[in-house]
N, C-alpha and C positions, 0 to 999 in steps of 0.2 A: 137625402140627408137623414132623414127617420129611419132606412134599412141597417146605414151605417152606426147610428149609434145603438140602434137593437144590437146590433155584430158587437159593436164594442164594448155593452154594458153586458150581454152574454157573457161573450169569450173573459171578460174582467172579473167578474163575480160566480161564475160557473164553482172553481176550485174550494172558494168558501162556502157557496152553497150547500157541494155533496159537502163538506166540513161539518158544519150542521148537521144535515141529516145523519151522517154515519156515528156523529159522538151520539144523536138521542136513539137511535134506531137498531145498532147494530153495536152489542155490544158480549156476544158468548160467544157464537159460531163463529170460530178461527177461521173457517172453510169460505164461507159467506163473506167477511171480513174482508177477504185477500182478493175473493172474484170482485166484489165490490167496486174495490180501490183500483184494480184492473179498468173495469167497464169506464167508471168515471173517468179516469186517469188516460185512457183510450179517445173518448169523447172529448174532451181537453184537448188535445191532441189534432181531432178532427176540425174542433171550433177552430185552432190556429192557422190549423189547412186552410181552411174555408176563409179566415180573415185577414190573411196571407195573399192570397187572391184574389180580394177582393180591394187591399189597399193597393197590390200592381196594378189594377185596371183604373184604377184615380189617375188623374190629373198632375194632383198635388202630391209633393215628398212627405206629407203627414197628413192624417186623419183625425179628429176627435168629437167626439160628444158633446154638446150641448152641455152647460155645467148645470148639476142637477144642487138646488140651492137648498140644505138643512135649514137653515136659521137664519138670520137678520135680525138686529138688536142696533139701533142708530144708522151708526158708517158703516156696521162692520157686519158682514156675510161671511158665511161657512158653506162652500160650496166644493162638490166632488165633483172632479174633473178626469177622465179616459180620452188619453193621449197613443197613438198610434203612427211611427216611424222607422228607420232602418236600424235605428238604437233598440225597440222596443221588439224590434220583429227578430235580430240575434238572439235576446236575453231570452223572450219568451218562447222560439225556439229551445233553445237549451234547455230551460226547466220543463217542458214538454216531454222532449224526447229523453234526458234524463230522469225526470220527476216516475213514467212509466218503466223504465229499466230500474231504478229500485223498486219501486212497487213488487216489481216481479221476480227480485232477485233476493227482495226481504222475504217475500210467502215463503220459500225454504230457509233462509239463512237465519230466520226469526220461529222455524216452526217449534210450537210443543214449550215455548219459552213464554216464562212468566213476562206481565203486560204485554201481551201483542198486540190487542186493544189498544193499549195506551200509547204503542209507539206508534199504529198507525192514523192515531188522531192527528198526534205531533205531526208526523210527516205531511196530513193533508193540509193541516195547517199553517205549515211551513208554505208548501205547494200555492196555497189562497193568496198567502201574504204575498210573496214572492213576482207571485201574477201582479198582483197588484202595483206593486210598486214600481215595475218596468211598464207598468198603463197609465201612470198616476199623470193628469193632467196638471197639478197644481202641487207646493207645497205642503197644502195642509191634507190632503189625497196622501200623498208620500208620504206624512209623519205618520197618519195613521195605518197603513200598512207595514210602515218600518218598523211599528209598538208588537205587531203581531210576531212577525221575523222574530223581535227578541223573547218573545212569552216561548216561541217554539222552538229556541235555543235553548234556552233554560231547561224545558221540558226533558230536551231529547240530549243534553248534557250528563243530566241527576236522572237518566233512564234508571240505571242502577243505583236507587234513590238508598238503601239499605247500606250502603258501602262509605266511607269519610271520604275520599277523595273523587269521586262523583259529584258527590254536593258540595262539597267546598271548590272544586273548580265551577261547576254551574254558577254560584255564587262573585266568584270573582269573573268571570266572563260578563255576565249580567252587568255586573258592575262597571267593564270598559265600555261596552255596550251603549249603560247609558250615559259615558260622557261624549259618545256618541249624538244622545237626544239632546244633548250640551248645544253641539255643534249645527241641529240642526233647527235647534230654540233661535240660536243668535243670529240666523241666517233669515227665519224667519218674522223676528222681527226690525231688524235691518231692512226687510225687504217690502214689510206694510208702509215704513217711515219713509223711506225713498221716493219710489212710487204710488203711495198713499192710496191703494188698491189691491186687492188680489190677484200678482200675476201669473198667467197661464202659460205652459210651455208654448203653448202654440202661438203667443203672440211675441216670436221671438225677434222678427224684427224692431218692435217697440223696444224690446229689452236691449237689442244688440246699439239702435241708437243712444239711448238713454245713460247703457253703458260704460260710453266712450270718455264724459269730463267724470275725474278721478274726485272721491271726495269717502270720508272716514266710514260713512253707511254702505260705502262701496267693497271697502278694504275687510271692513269686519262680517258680511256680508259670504267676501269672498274664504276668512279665514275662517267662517262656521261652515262653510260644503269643505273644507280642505280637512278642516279636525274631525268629518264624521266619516269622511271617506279613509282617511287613515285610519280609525278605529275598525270601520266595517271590514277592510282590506288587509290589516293589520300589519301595519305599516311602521316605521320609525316613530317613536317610542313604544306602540304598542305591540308589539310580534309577537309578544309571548303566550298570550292566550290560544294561540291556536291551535300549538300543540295540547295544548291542556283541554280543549276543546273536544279531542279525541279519546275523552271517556265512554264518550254513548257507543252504542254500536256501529260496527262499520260500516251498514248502508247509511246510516245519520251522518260519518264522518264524511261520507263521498258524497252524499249531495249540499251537504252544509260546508265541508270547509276546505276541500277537496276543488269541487264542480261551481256550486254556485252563491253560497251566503259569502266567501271571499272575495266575489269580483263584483259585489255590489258596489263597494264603495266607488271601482272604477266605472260602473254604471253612472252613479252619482255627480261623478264628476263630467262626465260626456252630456250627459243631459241640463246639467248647468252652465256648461261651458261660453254660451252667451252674456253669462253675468259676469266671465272672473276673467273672461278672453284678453278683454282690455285692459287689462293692471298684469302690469309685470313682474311687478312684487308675486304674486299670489302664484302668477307661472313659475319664478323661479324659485317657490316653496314647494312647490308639487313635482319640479322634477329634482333638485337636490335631494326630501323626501327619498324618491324614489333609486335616487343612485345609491344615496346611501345604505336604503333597504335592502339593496339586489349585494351589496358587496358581502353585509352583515348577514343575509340570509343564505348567501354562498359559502361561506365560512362557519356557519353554525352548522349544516344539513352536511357537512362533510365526517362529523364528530359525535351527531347525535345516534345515542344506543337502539331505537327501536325505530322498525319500517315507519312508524305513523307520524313520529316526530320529523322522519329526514323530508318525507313528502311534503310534510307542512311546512318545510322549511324551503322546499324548493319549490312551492307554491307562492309562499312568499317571494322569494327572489323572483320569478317570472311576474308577480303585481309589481315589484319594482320598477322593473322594464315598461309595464303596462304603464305607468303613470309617467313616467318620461317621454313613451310617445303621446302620452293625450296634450302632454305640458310642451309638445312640441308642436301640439296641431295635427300628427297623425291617426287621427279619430280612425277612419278605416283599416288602418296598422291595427289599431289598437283593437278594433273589435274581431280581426279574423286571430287575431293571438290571441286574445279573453275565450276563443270558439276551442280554438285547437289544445289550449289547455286546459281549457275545465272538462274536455273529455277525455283528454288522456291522464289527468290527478282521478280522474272518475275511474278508468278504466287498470290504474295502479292501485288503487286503494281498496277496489275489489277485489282483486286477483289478489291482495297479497295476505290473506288468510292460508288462501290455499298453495302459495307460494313457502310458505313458513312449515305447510303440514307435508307437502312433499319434502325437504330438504330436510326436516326432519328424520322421516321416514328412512333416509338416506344416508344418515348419519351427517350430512351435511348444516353447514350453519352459516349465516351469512356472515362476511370477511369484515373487521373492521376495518375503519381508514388509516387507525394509530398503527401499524403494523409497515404498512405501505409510507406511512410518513417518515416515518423512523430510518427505512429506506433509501427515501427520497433527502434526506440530512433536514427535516425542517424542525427537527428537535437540537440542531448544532448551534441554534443563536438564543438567546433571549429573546429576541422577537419572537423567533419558533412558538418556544414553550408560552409565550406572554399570548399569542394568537390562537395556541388549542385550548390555555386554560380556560379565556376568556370567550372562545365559540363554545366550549363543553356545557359553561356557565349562561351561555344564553346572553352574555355583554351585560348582566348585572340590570338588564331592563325592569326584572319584575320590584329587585330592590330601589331601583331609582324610582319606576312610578308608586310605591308604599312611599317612599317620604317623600318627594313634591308633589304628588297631585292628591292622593288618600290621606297623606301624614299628617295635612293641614286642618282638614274637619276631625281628624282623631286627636288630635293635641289640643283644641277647643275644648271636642268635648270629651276627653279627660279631665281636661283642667275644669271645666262644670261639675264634673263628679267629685272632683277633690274637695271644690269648695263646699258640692251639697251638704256633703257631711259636715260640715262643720257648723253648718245653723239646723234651725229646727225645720224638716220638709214637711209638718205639718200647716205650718206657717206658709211655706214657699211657694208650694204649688197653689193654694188657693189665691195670693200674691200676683201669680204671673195669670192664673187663669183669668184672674178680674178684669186684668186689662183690656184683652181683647171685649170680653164682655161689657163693660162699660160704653163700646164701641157700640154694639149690636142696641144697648140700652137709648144712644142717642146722647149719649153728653160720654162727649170723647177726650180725652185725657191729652190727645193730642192737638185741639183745635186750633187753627191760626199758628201750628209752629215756627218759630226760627227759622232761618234755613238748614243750620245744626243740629236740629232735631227731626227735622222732614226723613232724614233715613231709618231713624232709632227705630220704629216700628219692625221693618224689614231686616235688622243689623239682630233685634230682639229673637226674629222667626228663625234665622240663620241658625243661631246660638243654641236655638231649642231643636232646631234636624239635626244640628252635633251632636247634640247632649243625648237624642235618640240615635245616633248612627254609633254610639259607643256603647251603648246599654249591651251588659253582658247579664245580667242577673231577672229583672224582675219583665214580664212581655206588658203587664199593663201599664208600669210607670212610660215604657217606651211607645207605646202606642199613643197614650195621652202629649208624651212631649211632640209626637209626630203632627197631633191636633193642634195641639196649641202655635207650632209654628207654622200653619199652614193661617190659622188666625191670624198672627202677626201680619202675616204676610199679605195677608185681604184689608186692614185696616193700614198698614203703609202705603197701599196702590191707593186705598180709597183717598186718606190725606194729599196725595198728591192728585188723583184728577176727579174728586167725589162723582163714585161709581153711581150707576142706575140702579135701583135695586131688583128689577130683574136680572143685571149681573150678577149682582153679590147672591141673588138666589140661582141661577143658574151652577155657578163653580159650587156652592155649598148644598147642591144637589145630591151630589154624587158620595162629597165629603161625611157629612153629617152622621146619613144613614148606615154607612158602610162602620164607620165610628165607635156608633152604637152597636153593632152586632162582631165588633174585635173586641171591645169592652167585653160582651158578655161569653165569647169562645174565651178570652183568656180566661175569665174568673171561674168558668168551668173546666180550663184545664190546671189551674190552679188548686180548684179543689178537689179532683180525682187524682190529679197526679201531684204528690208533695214533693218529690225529688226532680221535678223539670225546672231547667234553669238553659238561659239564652249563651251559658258560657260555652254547652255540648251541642249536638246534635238528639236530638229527641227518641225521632223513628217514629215519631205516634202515628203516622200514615198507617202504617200495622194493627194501630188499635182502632182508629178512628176513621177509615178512610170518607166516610161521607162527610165528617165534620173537615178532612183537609179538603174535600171542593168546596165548602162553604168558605170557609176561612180563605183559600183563594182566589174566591170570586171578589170577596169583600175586601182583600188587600188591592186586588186590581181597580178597582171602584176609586179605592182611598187616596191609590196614585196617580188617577189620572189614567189610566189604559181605556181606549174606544170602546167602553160596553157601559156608559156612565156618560152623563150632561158634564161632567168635570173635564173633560179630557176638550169637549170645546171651550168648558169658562176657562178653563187655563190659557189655551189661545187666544181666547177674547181678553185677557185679563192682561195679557204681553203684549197685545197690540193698542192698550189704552196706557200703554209707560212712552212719556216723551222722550222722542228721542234725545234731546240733549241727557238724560236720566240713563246715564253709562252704566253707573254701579247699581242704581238701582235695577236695571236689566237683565245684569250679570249675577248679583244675590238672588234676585229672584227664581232663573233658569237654574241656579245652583240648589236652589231649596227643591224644586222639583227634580230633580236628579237626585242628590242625597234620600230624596222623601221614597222616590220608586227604590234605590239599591236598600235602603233601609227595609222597606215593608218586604220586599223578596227577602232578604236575610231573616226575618223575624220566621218566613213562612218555612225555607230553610228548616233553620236552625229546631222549629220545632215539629214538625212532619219526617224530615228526613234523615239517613243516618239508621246503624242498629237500633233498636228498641231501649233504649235507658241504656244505652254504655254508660261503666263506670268510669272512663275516660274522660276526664275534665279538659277540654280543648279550648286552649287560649285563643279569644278573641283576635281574627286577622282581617 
């Protein structure tokens, strides 16, 4: 038992480790750089051999480790759990033997090119997470891997960080991303409430009993693995991003969106399929879902102008399918089709550089489909024309999610901005900071509330991540609203189950500090630069590059990302809301989700992008 989980806390933490060492160790020699990333990426490789072989000569259809326990504070444990199965041995397969074919297909296709460094951090990092999360014994194993995926999305998005449409789609990606972490906040705590415990994959027949009597922690449970896996997989409503996704370079596009950060989410779903097996509801959401994804993503990739778009679109369409057979039960369907497509989107998205520079060459150019349609009479109806405008258009996805899902904390906090103005914000803010503070003082404003008032606190916090999630002008008023509703939001939890104060000091661990040193890069970018405003994109990356790793270390801190005590009190802080406390579970996971798209947009908006364009770009 001790061999096996050496093998398995190895092979799991290997890809983060060289992570590590290559960001502090290795960071001029391109040459050194690419052998590097080789050797590791080889050895990875070999580890999966080796643990491959060693889970066929077990007994049992799974493996795992011992859960290695962070913390304990009362009921509640933080433990990291390495899980090892025929789910886990596909996925990490693929990102092996693809993770090594980009490696070795970036050394030239990236040579002589400004951040090669930087893109090969991204990708190992990608590479760690990745591992991890197809190893992840436990939910809270899994979120914290799933935080990294997005940091290395982000990264390898706004590769081309100098450009506006780089950064503004990293931005917006980021953003579905994390209503992604929406999905897998509400899953996970659904799933402490239920089972009033921390449960492990491996203890799946407990789960598959437990299961079986249908009840609302079940349902919701089920529809938080259904809304992340649709975001990761990008699924109905969310399709759009993927293509937008294809700003970074094209080995980032084939292992990211191509090969493997798209078929997590049907990862997600196979490995949870004990929880959601039993509700029918939640099956016949995941294959509708997916019917309808494969129709829509068939009809948009027939129409789209550029190779990167149609791929993505016919990667979509094949997670369609993929989600139909999981929702049918054909789990083994489903993973030899997750195998065979994510090496041939891999194996399309390479070649098609050099596919576009031959036909070039050749005078040739690829044929559109409007040509052949026009042909075939499918411009003779209404329907016709009503089916290409609306595939060319993408089905109007990105405008439908801008007004119900974003439109609603932007319409808040507008309407907060509007009113700002109108009283005196000298007055105001020292107003709202009090409150929380009066909290920390020990005579609380809210003592013995109502039951009318038990939310206010939390409804308060909400109001103030709008009011920063719309901040277009000043970085420090919005950092401080960022604060103060993360305040609200520890003084509503407390009201309702009065926290330890080793909680309230664990989650404002991470907070506090990082707080302080956003306060003081703003006022110093403030006072060098007089013309930076949050309505453009900055570029100071170009003047300042050391100050944007500090400044992004300290955003990640602020929100909650695994490099900070925060990122457990948050968890710790979801799993002390009773469950009958619906909205209160729901505001709260919303403030942490607004709170991370926020602080990445603020990092955004002023690192990346030309150098002070003159371009005032309207807040989206």
């Amino acid at each position: 038992m001790k061999n096996t989980a050496l093998i398995l806390y190895a092979v799991a933490f290997w890809p983060l480790a060289y992570f590590l060492v290559q960001f502090l160790l290795f960071k001029a020699n391109e040459k050194w750089i690419s052998l590097a990333s080789k050797v590791a990426n080889s050895v990875g490789l070999a580890g999966y051999v080796w643990l491959l072989i060693h889970w066929i000569s077990q007994p049992n259809p799974a493996i795992h480790a011992e859960q290695f326990q962070i913390l304990t504070i009362e009921d509640y444990a933080f433990n990291v759990n390495i899980y090892f199965d025929k789910t886990s041995a596909v996925f990490l397969g693929l990102s092996s033997i693809i993770g090594l074919l980009i490696v070795q297909f970036s050394s030239f296709y990236m040579h002589l090119e400004k951040g090669f460094f930087r893109f090969y951090s991204a990708i190992q990092l990608f590479l760690g997470g990745f591992t991890l999360v197809v190893m992840s014994g436990n939910l809270e194993t899994l979120l914290l891997a799933w935080e990294l995926l997005g940091l290395a999305s982000f990264l390898l998005i706004a590769f081309y960080r100098d450009r506006y449409l780089p950064a503004r789609n990293a931005v917006r990606v980021v953003s579905l991303y994390r209503i992604g972490d929406l999905g897998i906040l509400i899953a996970m705590w659904a799933s402490h409430h239920y089972w009033h415990q921390n449960v492990s994959f491996y203890q799946m027949e407990f789960v598959r009993t437990m299961a079986k009597s249908p009840h609302l922690l079940l349902l919701l449970l089920g529809f938080g693995f259904l809304l992340a896996a649709c975001v990761k997989s990008a699924q109905f409503p969310f399709s759009t991003w993927l293509p937008r996704a294809m700003e970074g370079p094209t080995p980032s596009s084939a292992i990211f969106y191509g090969a493997l950060s798209i078929h997590l989410g049907a990862f997600l779903l196979l490995r949870t399929s004990p929880f959601w097996l039993g509700l029918p509801l939640i099956r016949l959401g995941i294959g509708s879902i997916g019917l309808l994804t494969f129709f829509l993503g068939f009809l948009s990739s027939l129409f789209q102008p550029t190779i990167k778009a149609k791929i993505a679109y016919q990667s979509i369409m094949h997670l369609g399918l993929i989600f139909i057979e999981i929702a049918a039960n054909f789990h083994v369907l489903a993973l030899v089709h997750v195998s065979a497509n994510a090496l041939y989107q891999t194996h399309r998205l390479l070649s098609s550089p050099s596919i576009i520079n031959i036909k070039m060459r050749k005078g040739q150019f690829v044929k559109s489909n409007l040509k052949t349609a026009f042909k075939d009479g499918l411009f003779k109806t209404k329907l016709g024309w009503w089916i290409y405008a609306n595939s060319l258009k993408e089905w109007n996805l990105d405008l439908l999610l801008s007004k119900f899902v974003f439109g609603i904390p932007k319409r808040i906090g507008i309407w907060l901005h509007s009113q700002s103005e109108k009283v005196k914000v000298k007055w105001l803010w020292p107003l709202l900071l009090g409150l929380p503070l009066t909290w920390f003082a020990g005579v609380s404003l809210f003592s013995q509330p109502s039951e009318n008032l038990e939310l206010l606190p939390v409804i308060l916090g909400f109001f103030m991540v709008c009011f920063a999630f719309t901040e277009v002008k000043y970085l420090q008023r919005g950092i401080v609203s960022l604060f103060m509703g993360n305040l609200f939001l520890l003084v509503g939890i407390d009201q309702h189950n009065e926290l330890a104060i080793q909680i309230q000091l664990l989650h404002l661990s991470g907070i506090v500090p990082s707080f302080l040193l956003l306060l003081f890069i703003s006022t110093r970018i403030k006072n060098r630069h007089k013309e930076f405003s949050l309505s453009q994109y900055n570029g100071l990356v170009s003047h300042s590059p050391g100050l944007a790793v500090v400044f992004l270390i300290a955003i990640l801190m602020f929100i909650g990302f695994p490099i900070s005590p925060t990122f457990i009190g948050e968890d710790l802080l979801f799993s002390k809301i009773d469950y009958h406390d619906y909205l209160t579970s729901i505001f709260t996971a919303l403030i942490y989700v607004l709170t991370g798209i926020t602080g990445l947009r603020y990092f955004a908006r002023s690192f990346f992008g030309h150098p002070f364009s003159n371009t005032n770009l309207k807040f989206n």
